[in-house]
N, C-alpha and C positions, 0 to 999 in steps of 0.2 A: 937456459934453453928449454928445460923440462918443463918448469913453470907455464910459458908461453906454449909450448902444445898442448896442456891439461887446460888453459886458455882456449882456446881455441877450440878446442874440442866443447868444453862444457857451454861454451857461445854457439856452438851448429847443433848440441844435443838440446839445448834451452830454445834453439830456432824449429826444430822438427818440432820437440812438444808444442810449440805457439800453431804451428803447421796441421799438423795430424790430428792432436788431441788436446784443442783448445780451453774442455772443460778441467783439465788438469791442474793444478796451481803449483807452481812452479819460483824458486828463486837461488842463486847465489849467495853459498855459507861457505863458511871454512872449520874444521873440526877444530881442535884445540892444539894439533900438530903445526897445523898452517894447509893440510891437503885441502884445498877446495872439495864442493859438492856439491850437488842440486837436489835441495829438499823440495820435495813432492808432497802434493795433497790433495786428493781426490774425496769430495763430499762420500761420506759414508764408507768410506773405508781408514785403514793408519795410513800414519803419514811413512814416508820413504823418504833413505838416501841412494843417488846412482852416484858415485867416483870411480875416478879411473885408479884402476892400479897394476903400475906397471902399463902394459899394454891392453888391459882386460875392463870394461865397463862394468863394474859389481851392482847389483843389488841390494839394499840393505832396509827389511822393513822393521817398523817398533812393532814390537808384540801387542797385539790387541789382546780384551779378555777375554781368555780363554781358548787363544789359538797360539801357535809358539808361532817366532820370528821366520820371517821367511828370507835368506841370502842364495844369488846365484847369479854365474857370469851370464850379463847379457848381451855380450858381444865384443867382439876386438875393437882398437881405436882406429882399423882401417874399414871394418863395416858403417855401410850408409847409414847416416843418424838415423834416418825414417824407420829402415828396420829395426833398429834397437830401441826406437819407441814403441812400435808396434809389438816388440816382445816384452816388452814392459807393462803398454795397456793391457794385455793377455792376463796379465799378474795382477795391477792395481785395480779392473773390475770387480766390482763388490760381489758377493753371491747369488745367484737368481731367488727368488724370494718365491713362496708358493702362491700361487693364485688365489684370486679372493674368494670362489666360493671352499678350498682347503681352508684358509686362513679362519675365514665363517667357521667351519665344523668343527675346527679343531678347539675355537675359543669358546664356543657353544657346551662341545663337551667338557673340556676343560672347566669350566666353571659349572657346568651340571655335578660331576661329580664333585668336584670343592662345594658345592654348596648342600649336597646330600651328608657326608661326611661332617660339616660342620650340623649341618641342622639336625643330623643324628645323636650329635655330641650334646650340643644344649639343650637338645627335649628330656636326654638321660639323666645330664645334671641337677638341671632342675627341678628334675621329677625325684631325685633320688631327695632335695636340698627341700622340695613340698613336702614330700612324705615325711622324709625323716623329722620335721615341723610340727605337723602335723595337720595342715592346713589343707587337706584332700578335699575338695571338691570340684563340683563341671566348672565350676566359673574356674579356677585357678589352672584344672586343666585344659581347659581353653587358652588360657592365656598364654601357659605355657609352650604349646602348640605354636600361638601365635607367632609367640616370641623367635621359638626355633624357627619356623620360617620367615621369619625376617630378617634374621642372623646368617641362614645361610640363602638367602634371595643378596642380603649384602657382599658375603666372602663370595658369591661366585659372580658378581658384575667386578667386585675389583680383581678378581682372580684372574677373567676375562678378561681386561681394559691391562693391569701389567702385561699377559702373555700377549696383548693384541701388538702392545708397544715396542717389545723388545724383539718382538718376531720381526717387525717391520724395521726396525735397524741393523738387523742380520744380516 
């Protein structure tokens, strides 16, 4: 008889998701006990379990990197499935992202300073690896020059381009 309510129930909470929040991806699993569940998936966020237990809709997100799991009741089995999806969309929206012209500045600097830092490093090396050589002139110091800023013209677009990337799967 229990079976058949947990039924039931996970068929009206699978019917609200299809209802309310149609971009949600949704389907019928069972854990390894035999409890049913509806594994969630929402682009750009982890994935999620809702089961019932007992009389209590739970929560159950995988841990993303670098944020810990998130569990909590989201409603009794006599509340309207709409609302306990809508207290679930609440949860499985991804984070608001910063605007582009923040995103702009931050990657700009970001990679200003990585590429100062770097180009700092290789003009010293170098010049320590000429010297100590002994290969001291304009032309080598030139190149040397050169070299460090294209070293760090290099470390700070990819510096840029990772932080542009990962900020935007945030």
């Amino acid at each position: 008889m229990g079976d058949l309510i947990e039924e039931r129930a996970l068929r009206a909470l699978s019917a609200a998701f299809d209802a309310t929040a149609p971009v949600i991806r949704h389907d019928r699993r069972e854990f390894p006990e035999g409890t049913p569940f509806l594994s969630l998936r929402l682009p750009g966020s982890a994935d999620a379990a809702v089961f019932l237990d007992g009389s209590r809709w739970i929560y159950l997100s995988e841990p993303e990197r670098g944020r810990m799991p998130t569990q909590f009741a989201a409603g009794r089995l006599g509340d309207d499935p709409e609302i306990v999806v809508r207290r679930l969309v609440a949860v499985l929206a991804p984070p608001r992202r910063d605007r582009l012209p923040v995103r702009l500045l931050k990657a700009f600097l970001l990679a200003l300073l990585t590429g100062l830092g770097v180009g700092m490093l290789s003009v010293v090396v170098m010049a320590v690896l000429i010297a100590g050589n002994g290969y001291l002139s304009e032309t080598t110091t030139a190149w040397a020059y050169g070299l460090g800023g294209l070293f760090a013209l290099a470390a700070g677009i990819w510096t840029a381009i990772r932080w542009w990337r990962a900020a935007g799967r945030a």
